[in-house]
Each structure stands twice: as C-alpha cells, then as structure tokens.
C-alpha positions in Angstrom: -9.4 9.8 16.8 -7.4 9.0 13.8 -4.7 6.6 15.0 -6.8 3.5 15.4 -8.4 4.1 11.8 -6.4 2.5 9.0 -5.2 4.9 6.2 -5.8 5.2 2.4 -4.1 7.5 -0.4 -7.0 9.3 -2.4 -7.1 7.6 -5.7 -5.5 11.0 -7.5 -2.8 10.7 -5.5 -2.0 7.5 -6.3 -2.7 8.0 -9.7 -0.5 11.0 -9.8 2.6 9.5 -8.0 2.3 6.1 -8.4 4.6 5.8 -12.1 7.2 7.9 -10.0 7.1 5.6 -7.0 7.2 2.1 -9.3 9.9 4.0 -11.0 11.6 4.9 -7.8 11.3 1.5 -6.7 12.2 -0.1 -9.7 15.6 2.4 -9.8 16.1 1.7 -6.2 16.5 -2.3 -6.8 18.4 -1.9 -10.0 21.2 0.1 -8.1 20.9 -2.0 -4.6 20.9 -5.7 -6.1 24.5 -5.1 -7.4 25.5 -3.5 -4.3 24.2 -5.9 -2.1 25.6 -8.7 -4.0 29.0 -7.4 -4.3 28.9 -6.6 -1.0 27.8 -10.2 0.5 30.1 -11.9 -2.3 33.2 -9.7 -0.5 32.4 -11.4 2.7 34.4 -14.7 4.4 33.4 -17.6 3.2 32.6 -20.6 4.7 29.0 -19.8 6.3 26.0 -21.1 5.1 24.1 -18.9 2.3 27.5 -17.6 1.3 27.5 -19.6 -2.3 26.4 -17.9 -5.4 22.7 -18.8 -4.7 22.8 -17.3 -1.3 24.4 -14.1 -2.0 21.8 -14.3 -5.3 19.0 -14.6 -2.7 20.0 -12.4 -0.1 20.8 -9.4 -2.4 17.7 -10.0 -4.3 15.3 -9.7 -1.5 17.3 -7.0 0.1 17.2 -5.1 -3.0 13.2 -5.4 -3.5 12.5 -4.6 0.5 14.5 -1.3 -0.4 12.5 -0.5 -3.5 8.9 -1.4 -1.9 9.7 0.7 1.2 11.2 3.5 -1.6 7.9 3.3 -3.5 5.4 2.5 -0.3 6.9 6.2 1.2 6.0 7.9 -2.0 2.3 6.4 -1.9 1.4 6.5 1.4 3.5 7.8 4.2 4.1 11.3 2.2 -0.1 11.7 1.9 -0.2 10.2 5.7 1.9 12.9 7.2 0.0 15.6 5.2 -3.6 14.2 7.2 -1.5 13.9 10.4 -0.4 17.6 10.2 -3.2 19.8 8.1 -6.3 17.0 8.2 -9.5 18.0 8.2 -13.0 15.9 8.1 -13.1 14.6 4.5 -14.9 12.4 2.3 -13.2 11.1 -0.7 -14.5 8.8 -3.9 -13.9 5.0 -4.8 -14.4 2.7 -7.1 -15.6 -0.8 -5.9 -13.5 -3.7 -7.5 -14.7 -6.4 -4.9 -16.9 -6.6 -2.4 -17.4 -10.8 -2.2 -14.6 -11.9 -0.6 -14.5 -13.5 3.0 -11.0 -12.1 3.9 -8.2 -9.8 2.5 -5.5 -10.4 4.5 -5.0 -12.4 7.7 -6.9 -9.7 9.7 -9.1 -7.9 7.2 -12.4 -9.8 7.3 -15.7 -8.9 5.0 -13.8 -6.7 3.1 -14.3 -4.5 0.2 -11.7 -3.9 -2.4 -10.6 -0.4 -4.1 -10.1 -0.3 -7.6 -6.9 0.8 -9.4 -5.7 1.2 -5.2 -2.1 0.1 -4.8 -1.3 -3.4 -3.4 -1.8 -3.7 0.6 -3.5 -0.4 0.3 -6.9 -1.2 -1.5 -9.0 -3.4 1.2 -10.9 -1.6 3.3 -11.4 -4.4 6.0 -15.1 -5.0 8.2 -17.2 -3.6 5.9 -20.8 -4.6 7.8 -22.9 -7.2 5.4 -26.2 -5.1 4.7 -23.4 -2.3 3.3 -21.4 -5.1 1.5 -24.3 -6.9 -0.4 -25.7 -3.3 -2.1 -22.3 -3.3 -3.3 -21.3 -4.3 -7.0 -18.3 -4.0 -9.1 -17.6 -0.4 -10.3 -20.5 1.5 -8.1 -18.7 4.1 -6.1 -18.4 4.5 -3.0 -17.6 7.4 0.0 -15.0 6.9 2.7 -15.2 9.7 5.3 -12.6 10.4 7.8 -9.5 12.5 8.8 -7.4 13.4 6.1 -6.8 15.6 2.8 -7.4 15.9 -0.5 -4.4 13.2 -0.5 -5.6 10.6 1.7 -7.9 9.8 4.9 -8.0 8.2 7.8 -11.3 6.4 7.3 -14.0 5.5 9.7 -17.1 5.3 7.5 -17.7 3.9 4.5 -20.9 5.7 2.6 -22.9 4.1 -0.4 -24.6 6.1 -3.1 
C-alpha cells in the first residue's frame, strides 16, 4: 500500500545529491534559456508574445521548468524508483523545522515541516494535533513506511 502515501528522499540523500541536482539544474537553464530564446526569436512575427519581452519570458520560464524537472529527477524520482523496485519497511530520521503552521500548500493541512528537506518535498501534510503540539523546532522525528535507505513512502510519523 504505497501508492496513496506521499513520498520523501531520506535527508542523506538529499544531502548527498542535492549540490549535483542545483548544479544540474542550474547547467540545464544556462544552456536552454539561449536555446529557447533563439529559437522563439527565429519564429514569424506578428503574434502576440513575440516581442523581445515575450520571447524573454517564454524562454525564461521554459528554461527554469527544464532545470527544476532536471534537478526534481535527481532528488526524488531516482530514490522513488529505488522504494518502488527493492522497498522494504523502513523508518528513517528528521529534523523538525516547523510544526505551527495551519497549511503547507493548498492541500497539505496541519502540517509538519522537515528541516534542510528540499522545496515541495519537506511538508509532511495531516500530522494529527496531540502529535503536532509535542513537537518543537529541531526534535527529531521517525517516519515509517515503504522505502530505502534513500527515501520512503511514509504512513506514520513517530515521536521520540
């Protein structure tokens, strides 16, 4: 029962890839935004967006959706296949950053926020309340679920 449980990287994998996936990324939009702008400024004319500040804003945007998908497959789809194919019951470490907040997200409610997680991957979301008020910044906490060493398919959330 893993594919209705959302997934998390372990925080050494993320710690471990996550310089080469920002780097990735970042090489990925450095060698797309001229592409993509050369390409849309070689187009007809004429249409709407086709000015300077269109092809500016089309190739920029373009060029960053490449380099987050780029960096999001190192961080999180490589570990998610690896729990998919080898995964096991697992428990794995966290550090609590936040556990206040009404809402992460449009539908992540009574959340709990990962420290030093990557961005959109460090909420996990409906955290019960007698759970979320024991919780304070930098106490640890256990996620169990399917997964590796990598990353889990949570279901539980265990305190200390």
């Amino acid at each position: 029962q893993i594919f209705d449980r959302p997934f998390l990287p372990s925080r050494s994998w993320f710690e471990l890839t996550g310089t080469f996936a920002y780097g990735l990324a970042a090489l990925c939009f450095l060698v797309a935004w001229p592409l993509l702008f050369v390409k849309r400024a070689g187009e007809a004319g004429g249409r709407r967006g086709s000015g300077l500040v269109g092809r500016f804003l089309v190739s920029t945007f373009g060029a960053a959706m490449l380099a987050w998908a780029a960096g999001a497959t190192i961080v999180a789809t490589c570990p998610m296949a690896l729990a998919l194919a080898a995964g096991k019951k697992v428990v794995l470490r966290y550090e609590v950053d936040d556990a206040t907040r009404s809402r992460a997200g449009r539908r992540c409610g009574s959340p709990v926020i990962l420290r030093n997680m990557p961005m959109g991957l460090s909420a996990v979301c409906n955290v019960p309340e007698n759970i979320r008020r024991h919780l304070r910044t930098g106490m640890q906490v256990e996620l169990e679920g399917w997964g590796t060493s990598n990353g889990l398919f949570h279901a539980k959330i265990l305190v200390d």
